[in-house]
C-alpha positions in Angstrom: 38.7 -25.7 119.4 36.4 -27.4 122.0 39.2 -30.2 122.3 42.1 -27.0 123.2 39.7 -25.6 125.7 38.9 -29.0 127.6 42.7 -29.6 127.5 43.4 -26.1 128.9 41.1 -26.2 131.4 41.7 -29.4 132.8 45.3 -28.7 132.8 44.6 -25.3 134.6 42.6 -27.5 137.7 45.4 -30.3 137.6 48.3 -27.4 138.3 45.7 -25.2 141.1 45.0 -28.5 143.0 49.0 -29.6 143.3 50.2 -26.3 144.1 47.9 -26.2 147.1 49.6 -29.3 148.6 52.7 -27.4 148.2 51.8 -24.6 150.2 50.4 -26.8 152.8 51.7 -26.1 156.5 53.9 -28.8 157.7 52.5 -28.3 161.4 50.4 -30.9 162.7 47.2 -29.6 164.6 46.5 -31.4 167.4 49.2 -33.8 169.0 50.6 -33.9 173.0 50.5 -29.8 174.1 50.8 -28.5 177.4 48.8 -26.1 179.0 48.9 -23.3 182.1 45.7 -23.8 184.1 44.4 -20.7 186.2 41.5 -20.7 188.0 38.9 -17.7 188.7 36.1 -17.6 190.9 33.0 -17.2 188.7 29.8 -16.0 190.8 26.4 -15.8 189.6 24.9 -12.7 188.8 21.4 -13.7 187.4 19.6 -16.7 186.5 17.6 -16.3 183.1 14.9 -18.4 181.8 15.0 -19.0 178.0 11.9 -21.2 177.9 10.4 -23.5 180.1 12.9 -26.1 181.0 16.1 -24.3 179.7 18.3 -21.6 181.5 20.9 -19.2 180.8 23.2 -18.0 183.8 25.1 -14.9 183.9 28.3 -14.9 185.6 30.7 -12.5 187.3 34.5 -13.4 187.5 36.7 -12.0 190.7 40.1 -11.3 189.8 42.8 -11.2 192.0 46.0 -9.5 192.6 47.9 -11.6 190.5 45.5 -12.4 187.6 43.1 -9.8 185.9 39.5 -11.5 184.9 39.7 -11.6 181.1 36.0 -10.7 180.8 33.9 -8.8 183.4 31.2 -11.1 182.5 30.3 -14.1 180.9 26.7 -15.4 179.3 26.8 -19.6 179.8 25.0 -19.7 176.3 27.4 -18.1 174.4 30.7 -19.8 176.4 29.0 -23.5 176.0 26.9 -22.8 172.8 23.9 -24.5 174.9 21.5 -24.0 177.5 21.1 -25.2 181.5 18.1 -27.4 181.3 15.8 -27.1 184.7 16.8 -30.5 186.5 21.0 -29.3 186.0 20.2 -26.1 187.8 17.9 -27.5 190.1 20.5 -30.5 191.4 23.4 -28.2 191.1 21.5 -25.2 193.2 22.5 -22.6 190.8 21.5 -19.3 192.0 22.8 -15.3 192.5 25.7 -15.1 194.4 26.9 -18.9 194.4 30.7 -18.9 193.2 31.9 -21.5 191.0 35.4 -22.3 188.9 36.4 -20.9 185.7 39.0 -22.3 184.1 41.8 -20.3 181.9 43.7 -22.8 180.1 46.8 -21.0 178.4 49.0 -23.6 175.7 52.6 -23.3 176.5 53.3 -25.7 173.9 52.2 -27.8 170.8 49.7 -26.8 167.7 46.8 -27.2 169.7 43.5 -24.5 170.6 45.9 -21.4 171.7 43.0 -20.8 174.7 40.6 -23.0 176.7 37.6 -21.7 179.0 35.1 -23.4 180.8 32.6 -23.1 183.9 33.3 -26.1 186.2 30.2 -26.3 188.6 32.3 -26.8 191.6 33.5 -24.5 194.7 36.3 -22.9 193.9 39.7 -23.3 195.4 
């Protein structure tokens, strides 16, 4: 009986494991895509410190006429996943009411990340 069991089973993992390639998507991920890049003006709000040598910013974006911010506001920590360590904010002069870029990178095309955002620590356009 042990023998029928063993059989059954392994036959059971054996027809599981190739039907999942079946269903597989045929897309690739990744690969050439094309994006639309707009560009907010993101000023600083408030300058938090987490700790002794790391920083968190808070950061207001302007919309314009044309383009509707997509968040009122937006924590660096939670759009990078990191902090600003002293010597960044220091050399960069981040401080309330400096503007900066945000980038809105929309894909037009290809199976890549549907949405990019980032803060680019430069003037804005």
């Amino acid at each position: 009986m042990k023998k029928y069991t063993w059989f059954i089973a392994n036959t059971l993992c054996i027809l599981v494991m190739s039907s999942c390639h079946f269903f597989e998507s045929t897309e690739a991920a990744g690969g050439p895509c094309s994006y639309k890049d707009t560009q907010l003006v993101a000023r600083v709000i408030a300058v938090n410190s987490y700790d002794s040598t790391h920083y968190d910013v808070w950061f207001k974006l302007d919309s314009n006429a044309l383009i509707p911010a997509p968040h009122d506001t937006i924590l660096y920590s939670l759009q990078t996943s990191n902090y600003l360590d002293k010597s960044a904010v220091d050399s960069l002069g981040i401080q309330p009411g400096k503007a900066y870029t945000y980038l809105v990178r929309e894909i037009i095309e290809g199976h890549c990340n549907p949405r990019i955002t980032r803060i680019i620590f430069q003037k804005p356009n």
